[in-house]
C-alpha positions in Angstrom: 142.3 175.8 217.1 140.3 178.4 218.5 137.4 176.0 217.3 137.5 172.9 218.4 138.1 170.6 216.3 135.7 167.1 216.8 139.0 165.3 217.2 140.4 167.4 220.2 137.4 167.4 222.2 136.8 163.6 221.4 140.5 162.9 222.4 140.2 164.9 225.5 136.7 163.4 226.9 138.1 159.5 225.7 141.8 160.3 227.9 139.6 161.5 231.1 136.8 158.9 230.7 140.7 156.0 230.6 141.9 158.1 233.2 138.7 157.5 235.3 138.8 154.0 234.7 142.1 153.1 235.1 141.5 155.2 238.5 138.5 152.5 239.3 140.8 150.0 239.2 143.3 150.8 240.6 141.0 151.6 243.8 139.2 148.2 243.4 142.3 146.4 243.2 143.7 148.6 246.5 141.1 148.0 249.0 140.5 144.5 248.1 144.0 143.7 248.8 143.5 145.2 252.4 140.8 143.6 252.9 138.4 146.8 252.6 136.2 145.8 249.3 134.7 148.6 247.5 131.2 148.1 245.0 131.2 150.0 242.1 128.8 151.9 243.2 130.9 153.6 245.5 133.6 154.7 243.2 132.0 155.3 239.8 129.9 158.4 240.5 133.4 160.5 241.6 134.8 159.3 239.0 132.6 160.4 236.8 131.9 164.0 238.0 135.7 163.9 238.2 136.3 162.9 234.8 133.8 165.6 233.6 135.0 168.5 235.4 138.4 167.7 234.1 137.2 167.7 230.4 135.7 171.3 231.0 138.8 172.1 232.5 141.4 171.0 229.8 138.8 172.6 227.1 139.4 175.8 228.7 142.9 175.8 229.4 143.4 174.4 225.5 141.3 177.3 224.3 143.1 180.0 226.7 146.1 178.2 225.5 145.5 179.1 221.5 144.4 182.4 222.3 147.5 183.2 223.7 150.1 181.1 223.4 154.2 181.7 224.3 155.8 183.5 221.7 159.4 184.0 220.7 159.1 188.1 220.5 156.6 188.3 223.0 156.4 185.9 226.2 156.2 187.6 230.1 152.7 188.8 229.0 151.3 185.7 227.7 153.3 183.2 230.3 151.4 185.6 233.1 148.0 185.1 231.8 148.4 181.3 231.0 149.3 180.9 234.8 146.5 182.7 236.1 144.8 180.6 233.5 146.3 177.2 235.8 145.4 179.3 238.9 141.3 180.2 237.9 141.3 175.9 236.6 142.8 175.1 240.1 140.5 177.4 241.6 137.2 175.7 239.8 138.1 172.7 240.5 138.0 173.1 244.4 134.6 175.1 244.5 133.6 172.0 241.7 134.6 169.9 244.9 132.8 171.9 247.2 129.4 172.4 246.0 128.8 168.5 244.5 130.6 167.0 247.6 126.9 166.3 249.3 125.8 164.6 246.6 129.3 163.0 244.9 130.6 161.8 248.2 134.4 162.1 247.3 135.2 162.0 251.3 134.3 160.0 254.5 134.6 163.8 256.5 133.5 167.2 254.3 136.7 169.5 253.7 137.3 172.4 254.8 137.7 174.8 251.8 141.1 176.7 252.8 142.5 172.9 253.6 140.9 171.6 249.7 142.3 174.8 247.7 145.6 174.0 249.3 145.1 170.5 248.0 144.1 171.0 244.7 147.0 173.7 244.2 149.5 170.8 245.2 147.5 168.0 242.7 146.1 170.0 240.0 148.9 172.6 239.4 151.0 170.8 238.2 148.7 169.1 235.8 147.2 172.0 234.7 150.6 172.9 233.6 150.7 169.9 231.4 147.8 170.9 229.6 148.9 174.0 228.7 152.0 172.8 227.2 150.1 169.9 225.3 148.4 173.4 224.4 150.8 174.3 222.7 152.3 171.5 221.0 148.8 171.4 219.4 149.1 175.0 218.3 152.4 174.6 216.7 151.7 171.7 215.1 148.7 173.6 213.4 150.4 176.4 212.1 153.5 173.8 210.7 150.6 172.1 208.7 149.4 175.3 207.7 152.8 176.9 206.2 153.1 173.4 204.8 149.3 174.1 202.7 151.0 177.6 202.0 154.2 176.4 201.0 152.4 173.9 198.9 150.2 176.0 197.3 152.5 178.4 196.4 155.0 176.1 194.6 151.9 174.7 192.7 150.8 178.2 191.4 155.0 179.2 190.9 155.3 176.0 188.7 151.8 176.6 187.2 152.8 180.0 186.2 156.4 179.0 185.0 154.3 176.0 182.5 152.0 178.9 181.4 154.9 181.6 180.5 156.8 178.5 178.9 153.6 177.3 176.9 153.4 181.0 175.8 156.6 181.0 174.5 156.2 177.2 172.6 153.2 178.7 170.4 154.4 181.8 168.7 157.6 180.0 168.3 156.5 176.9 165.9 153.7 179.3 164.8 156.1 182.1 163.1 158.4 179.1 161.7 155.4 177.7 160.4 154.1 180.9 158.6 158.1 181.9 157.6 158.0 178.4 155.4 154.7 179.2 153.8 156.2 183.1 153.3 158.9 181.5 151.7 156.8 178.5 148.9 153.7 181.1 148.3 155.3 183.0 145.3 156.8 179.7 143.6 153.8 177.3 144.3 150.4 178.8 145.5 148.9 175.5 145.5 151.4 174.3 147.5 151.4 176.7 150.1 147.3 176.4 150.6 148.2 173.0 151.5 150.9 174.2 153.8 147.7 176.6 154.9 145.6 173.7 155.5 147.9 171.8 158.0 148.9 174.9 159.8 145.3 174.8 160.5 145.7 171.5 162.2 148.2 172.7 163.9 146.6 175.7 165.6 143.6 173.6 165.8 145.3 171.1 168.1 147.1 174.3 170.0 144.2 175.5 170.6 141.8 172.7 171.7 144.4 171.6 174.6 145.4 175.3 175.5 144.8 174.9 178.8 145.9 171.6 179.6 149.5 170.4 180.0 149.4 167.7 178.6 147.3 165.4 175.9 147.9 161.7 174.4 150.5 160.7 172.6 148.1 160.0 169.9 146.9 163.4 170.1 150.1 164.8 169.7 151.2 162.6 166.6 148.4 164.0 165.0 150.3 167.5 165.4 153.1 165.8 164.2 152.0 164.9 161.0 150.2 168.6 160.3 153.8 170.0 161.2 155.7 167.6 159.3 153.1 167.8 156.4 153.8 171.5 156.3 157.4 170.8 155.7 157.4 168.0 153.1 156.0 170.6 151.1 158.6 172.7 151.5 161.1 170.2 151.1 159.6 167.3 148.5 161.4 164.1 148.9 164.2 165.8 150.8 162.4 164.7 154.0 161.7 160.9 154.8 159.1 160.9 158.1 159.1 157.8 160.1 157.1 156.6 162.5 157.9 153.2 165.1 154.5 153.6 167.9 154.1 150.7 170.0 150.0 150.4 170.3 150.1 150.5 174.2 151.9 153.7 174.1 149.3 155.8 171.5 147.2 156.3 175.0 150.0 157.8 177.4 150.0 161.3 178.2 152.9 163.2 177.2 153.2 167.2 177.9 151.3 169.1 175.4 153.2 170.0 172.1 156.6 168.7 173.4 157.5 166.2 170.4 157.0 169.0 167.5 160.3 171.1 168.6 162.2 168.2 169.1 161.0 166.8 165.8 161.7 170.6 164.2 165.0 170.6 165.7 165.8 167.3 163.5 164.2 168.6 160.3 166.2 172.1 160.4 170.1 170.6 161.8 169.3 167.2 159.7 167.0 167.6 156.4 167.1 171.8 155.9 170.7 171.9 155.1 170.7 169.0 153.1 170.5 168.3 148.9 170.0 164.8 149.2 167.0 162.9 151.6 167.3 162.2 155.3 165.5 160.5 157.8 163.5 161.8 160.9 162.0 159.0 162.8 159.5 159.2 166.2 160.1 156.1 168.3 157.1 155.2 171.5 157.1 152.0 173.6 156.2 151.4 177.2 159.2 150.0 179.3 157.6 148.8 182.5 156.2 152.2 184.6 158.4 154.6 182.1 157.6 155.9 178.6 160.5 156.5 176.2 160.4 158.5 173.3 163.4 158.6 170.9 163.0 161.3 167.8 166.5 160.2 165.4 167.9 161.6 161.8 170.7 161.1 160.0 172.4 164.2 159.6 175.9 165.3 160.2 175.6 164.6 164.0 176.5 167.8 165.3 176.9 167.9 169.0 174.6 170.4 170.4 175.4 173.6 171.9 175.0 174.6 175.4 171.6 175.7 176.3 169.9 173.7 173.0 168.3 176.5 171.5 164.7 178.0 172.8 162.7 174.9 171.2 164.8 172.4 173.5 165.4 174.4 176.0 162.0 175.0 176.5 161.2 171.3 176.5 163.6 170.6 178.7 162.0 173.1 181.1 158.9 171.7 180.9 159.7 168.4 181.3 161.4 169.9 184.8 158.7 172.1 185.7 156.3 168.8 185.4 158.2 165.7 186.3 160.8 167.2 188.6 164.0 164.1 189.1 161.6 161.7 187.6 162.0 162.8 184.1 165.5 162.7 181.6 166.1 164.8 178.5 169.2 163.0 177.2 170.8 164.2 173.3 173.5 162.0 171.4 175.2 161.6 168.7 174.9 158.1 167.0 178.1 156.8 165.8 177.4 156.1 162.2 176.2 159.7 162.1 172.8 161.9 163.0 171.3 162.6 166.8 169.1 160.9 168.7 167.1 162.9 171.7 165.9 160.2 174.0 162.7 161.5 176.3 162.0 159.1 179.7 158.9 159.8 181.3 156.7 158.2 183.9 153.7 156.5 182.5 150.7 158.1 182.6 148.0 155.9 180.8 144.4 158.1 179.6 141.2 156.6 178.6 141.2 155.2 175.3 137.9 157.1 174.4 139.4 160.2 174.9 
């Protein structure tokens, strides 16, 4: 505040330039009911001066005020020179007086200067006062707003930095699963695992080309989808049965990046992995007024899941915290006639359907 804002010194000249007026009338209204009429004339030009030496004054004292205002630690020192501060305004004020009275007018018989300090000490004192602690509810109301900025900026760059160190632990995660499967088919079907080859491709592709965004359409990340479940359908033939059910409206909402593909691994390894005979994994979308759901099912044994999820759903989960704070829900059941369903809510965030 030691730079005046526009505001301040607009705020200050437009409360003098009321006060002055309301002054005016008040005199107007006075001496017409006494029966001693005043022109305009007669008034306005005090007030004006007034009204201008008053701005000077309350600019100063507001300045003086930010330079050195009260503190808790430290206050004798500072509450000394704010009242000499008063004192000097008091001070300018009656030599203001003084030297414009021949042309301002203010009284019928020229004051005496001893007799117009003591005057201005018992008017302006007290107001001077006033200022300063307006003063300082200006300056303490600047430096809330700016820890606020702070406090603000630092929990963006905290939950930046927590999305970056979680996004760095999603890729090397579905990355070494991916390259474990194709370790596993290359010596039993080479042709086989080129294809495996070719959708882990995709799949770094799409890592790759939103790496540093959050998050992408849901179309976007369907096409991950398919490159991850592509790689495993090799792996397990007909043992895996991929199922899609994508309402139109949702293919354009944006969804954090890469956060269907462990929820989807998840149901291939507890559903389909362990399995002889085929099972279903199916990816539900639809838009539900302002909230986008997202269901991945399969019909495996159902088995309850373990505290903390593992790191592929723990690490959603965390996400879907670090981004959506209260306004998001991570829920996991197990359907009666058997298998799990993981059930995402999420506001809905519609992109451009060029994108």
């Amino acid at each position: 505040m030691r730079r005046f804002p526009w505001l301040i010194v607009i705020g200050v000249v437009g409360w003098w330039v009321l006060n002055a007026l309301i002054v005016t009338g008040h005199l107007l209204a006075f001496r017409s009911a006494r029966g001693q009429p005043l022109s305009l004339q007669e008034i306005v030009p005090g007030q004006i001066v007034g009204a201008a030496i008053w701005v000077l004054s309350t600019l100063w004292l507001l300045w003086w005020t930010a330079r050195t205002p009260l503190e808790r630690e430290r206050w004798l020192r500072p509450l000394g020179a704010l009242l000499l501060a008063v004192l000097a305004v008091v001070v300018f004020r009656t030599a203001a007086v003084l030297a414009l009275e021949p042309w301002v007018d203010w009284y019928n018989t020229p004051p005496r200067g001893g007799a117009l300090l003591v005057s201005s000490m018992l008017r302006n004192f007290l107001m001077g006062c006033v200022i300063v602690g307006i003063g300082h509810a200006l300056v303490y109301a600047q430096r809330s707003r700016t820890r606020e900025r702070q406090a603000q900026v630092l929990q963006e760059r905290l939950t930046q930095a927590q999305l970056d160190a979680l996004s760095a632990q999603l890729n090397p995660h579905f990355l070494f699963n991916a390259l474990n499967s194709i370790a596993e088919m290359v010596h039993h079907d080479a042709d086989a695992a080129d294809r495996m080859l070719v959708q882990l491709g995709g799949l770094l592709r799409h890592s790759l080309e939103s790496s540093r965004q959050q998050h992408t359409s849901l179309r976007d990340e369907l096409g991950a989808i398919d490159c991850y479940i592509g790689i495993e359908q090799v792996r397990l033939g007909d043992r895996l049965q991929f199922h899609r059910d994508i309402d139109q409206d949702a293919l354009f909402a944006q969804v954090p990046r890469l956060m269907l593909q462990p929820l989807v691994e998840n149901a291939v390894t507890h559903a389909v992995a362990h399995r002889e005979s085929p099972s279903r994994v199916e990816v539900r979308a639809s838009c539900e007024g302002d909230r986008l759901l997202l269901e991945v099912l399969d019909d495996g044994a159902g088995t309850p899941p373990k505290p903390g999820f593992g790191m592929g759903l723990a690490n959603t989960r965390a996400r879907l915290e670090c981004l959506y704070g209260e306004a998001q829900a991570l829920d996991i059941e197990v359907l009666p006639g058997g298998g799990t369903r993981v059930r995402v809510s999420l506001p809905l965030m519609l992109g451009r359907r060029d994108e």
